[in-house]
C-alpha positions in Angstrom: 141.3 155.0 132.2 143.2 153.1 129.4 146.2 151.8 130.9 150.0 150.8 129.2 152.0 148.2 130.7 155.6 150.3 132.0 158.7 148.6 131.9 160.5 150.4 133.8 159.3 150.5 137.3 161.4 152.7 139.3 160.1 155.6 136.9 159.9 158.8 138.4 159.8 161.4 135.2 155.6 162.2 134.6 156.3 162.8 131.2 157.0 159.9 129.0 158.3 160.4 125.1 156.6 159.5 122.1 158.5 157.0 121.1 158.2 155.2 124.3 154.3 155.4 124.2 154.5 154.0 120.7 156.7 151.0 121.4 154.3 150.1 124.8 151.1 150.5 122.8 152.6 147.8 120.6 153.5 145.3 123.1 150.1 146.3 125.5 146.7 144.8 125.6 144.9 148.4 124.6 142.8 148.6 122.0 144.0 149.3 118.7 142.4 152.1 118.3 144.4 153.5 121.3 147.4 154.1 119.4 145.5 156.8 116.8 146.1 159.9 119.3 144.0 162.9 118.5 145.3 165.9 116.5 145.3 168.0 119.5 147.7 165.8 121.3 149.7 165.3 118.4 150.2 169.2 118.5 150.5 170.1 122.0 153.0 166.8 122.5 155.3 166.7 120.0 157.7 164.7 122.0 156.3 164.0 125.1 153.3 162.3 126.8 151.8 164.2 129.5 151.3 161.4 132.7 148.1 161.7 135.1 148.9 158.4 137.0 151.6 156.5 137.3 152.4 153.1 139.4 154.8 150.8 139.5 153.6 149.0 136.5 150.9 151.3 134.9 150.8 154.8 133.2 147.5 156.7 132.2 147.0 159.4 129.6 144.0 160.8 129.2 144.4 161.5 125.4 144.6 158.0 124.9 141.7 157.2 127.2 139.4 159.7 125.3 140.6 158.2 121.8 139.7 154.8 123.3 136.6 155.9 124.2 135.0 157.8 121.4 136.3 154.9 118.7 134.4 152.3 121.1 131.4 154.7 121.1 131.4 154.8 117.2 131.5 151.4 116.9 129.1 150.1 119.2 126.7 152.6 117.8 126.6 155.1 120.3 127.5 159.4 120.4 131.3 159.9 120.6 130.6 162.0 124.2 128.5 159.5 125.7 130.1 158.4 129.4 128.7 156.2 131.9 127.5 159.1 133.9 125.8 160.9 131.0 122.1 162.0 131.6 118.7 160.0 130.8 118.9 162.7 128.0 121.9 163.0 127.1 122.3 159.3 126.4 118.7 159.5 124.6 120.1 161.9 122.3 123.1 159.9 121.4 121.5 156.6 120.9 117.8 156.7 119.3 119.6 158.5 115.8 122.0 155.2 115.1 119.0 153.2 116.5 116.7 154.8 113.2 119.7 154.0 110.9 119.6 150.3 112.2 115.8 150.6 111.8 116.0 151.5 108.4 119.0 149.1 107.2 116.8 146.5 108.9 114.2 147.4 106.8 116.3 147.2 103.7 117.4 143.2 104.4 114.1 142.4 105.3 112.8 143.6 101.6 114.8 141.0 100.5 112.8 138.5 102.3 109.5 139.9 101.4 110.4 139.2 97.4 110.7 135.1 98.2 107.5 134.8 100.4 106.3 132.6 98.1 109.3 130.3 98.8 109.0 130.8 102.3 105.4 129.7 102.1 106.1 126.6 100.4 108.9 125.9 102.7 108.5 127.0 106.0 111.7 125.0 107.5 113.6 127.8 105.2 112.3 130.5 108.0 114.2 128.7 110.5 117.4 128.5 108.9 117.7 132.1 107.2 118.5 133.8 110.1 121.7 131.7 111.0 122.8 132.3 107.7 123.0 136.0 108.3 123.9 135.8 111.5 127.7 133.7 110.8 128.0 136.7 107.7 127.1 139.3 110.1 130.0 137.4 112.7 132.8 137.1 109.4 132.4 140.3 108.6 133.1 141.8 111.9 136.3 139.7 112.1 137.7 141.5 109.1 136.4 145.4 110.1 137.9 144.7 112.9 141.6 144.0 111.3 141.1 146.1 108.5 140.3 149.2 110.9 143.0 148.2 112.7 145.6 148.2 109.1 144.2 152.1 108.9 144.4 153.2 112.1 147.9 152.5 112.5 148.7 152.8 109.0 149.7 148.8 108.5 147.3 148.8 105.5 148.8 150.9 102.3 148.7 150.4 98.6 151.9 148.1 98.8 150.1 145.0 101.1 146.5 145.9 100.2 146.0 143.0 97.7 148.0 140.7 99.8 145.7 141.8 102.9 142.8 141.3 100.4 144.0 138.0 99.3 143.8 136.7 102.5 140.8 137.6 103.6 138.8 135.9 100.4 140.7 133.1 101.3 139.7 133.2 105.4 136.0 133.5 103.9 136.2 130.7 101.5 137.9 128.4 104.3 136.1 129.6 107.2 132.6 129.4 104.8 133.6 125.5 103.9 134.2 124.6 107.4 130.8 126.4 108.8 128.9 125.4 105.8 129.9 121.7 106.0 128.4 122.2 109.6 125.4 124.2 108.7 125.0 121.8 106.1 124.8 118.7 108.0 122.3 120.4 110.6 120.0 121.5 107.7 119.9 117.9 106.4 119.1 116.5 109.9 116.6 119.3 110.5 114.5 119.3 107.5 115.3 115.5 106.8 116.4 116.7 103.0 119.7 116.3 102.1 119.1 119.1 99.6 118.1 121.3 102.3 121.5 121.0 103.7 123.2 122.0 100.3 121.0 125.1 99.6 122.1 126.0 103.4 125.8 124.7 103.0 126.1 126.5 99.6 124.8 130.0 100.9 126.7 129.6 104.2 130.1 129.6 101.6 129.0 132.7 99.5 128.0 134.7 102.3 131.0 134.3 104.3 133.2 135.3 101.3 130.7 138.4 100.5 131.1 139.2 104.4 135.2 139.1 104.2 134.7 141.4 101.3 132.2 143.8 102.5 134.4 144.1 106.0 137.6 144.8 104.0 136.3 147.2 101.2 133.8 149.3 103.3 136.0 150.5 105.7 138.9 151.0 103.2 136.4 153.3 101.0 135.1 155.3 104.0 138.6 156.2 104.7 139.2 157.3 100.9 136.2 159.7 101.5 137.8 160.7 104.6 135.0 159.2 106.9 136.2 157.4 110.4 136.2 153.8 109.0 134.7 153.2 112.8 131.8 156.1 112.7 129.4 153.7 110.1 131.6 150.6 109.1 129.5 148.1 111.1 126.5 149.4 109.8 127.1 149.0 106.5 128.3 145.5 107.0 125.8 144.3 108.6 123.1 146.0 106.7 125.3 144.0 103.2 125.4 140.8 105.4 122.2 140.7 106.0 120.6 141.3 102.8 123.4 138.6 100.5 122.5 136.4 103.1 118.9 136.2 102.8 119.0 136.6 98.6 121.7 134.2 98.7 120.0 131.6 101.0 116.8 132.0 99.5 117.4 132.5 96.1 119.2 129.1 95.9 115.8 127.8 97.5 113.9 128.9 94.7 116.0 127.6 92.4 116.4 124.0 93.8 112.6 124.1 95.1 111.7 121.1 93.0 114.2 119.1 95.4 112.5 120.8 99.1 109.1 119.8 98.2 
């Protein structure tokens, strides 16, 4: 049961006002998606908050709880109704479909590999490296979904602070890609005993982070144009964009620079 810190702890009412509920969620540890309450508890509440349990430093609602849990669901790839206690079945049912989308996005990103085998052939140590590449996109990317949801959830992210939110996050990927490509770099270089290896790395580490910190602000911002829940396929697409920069970014430099890795 989600749970919202009460500051007032001789409360007795078991309703609680809107307002109220608003002002906790913003000073609570729930998650952000808590504070998106579902149109039927909108309607039937207009004011008020129904309260299941109450202590002296805790309230429940189960509209909140059930919010909580179905955007959690959605984003960890699972069916909205699964529950800990749902059936072999049941849990079957909800899982193997957004296990066949992963399938096929993993599909995609690995096409992308399949076009620079002969790179990979030539350069084996490349293999080794790829996947961390991806990987810290995959990681940036989330950062900013994660936020960004957040902005539309709550609606913190409008037209008036979009390109200031935007700003921002180009400029988190562009720092955070210098910092972790610098690193990346340096481990390349001692691995393949190449200083160009390191730069190809370093120098794809850089433009996937920034493609990542786009891709996590613009995909959830479009799926909410198009009146999709940002959290129902956001870290799919993501990932699945992540993924296959990161490889063509990696790779592609590879082939470029190969006269320097051989």
């Amino acid at each position: 049961m989600t749970k919202i810190k009460n500051t007032k702890k001789g409360m007795a009412k078991k309703t609680l006002s809107m307002s109220l509920v608003v002002a906790m969620l913003a000073t609570s540890n729930v998650p952000v998606w808590a504070a998106e309450f579902s149109d039927d508890f909108d309607a039937a509440v207009a004011t008020e908050a129904p309260v299941t349990e109450f202590s002296d430093n805790t309230i429940e609602t189960p509209a909140i709880e059930e919010e909580t849990t179905e955007d959690m669901n959605l984003l960890g790839g699972v069916g909205s109704e699964e529950r800990l206690d749902s059936t072999l079945t049941e849990s079957f049912k909800n899982r193997i479909p957004w296990l066949i989308v992963n399938l096929f996005t993993a599909i995609m990103a690995s096409s992308v590999v399949s076009v620079f085998e002969g790179t990979i052939a030539k350069v084996v140590a490349l293999a080794t490296i790829s996947p961390i590449i991806t990987g810290m996109g995959g990681n940036a990317g989330t950062q900013t979904l994660t936020i960004v949801v957040r902005g539309l959830s709550l609606g913190e992210l409008d037209k008036e602070n979009a390109r200031k939110v935007l700003l921002k996050e180009i400029g988190l990927g562009i720092l955070n890609g210098v910092i972790i490509g610098a690193l990346v770099s340096l481990g390349a270089w001692f691995f393949a005993g190449n200083p160009w290896f390191g730069v190809v790395a370093g120098l794809a580490m850089i433009c996937n982070m920034v493609i990542a910190t786009l891709a996590g602000y613009f995909v959830p911002v479009i799926l909410d144009r198009l009146h999709v829940d940002p959290a129902l396929a956001s870290g799919v697409f993501v990932t699945t964009f992540t993924d296959m920069f990161g490889f063509f970014a990696f790779l592609g430099l590879a082939t470029i620079l190969m006269t320097h890795l051989i």
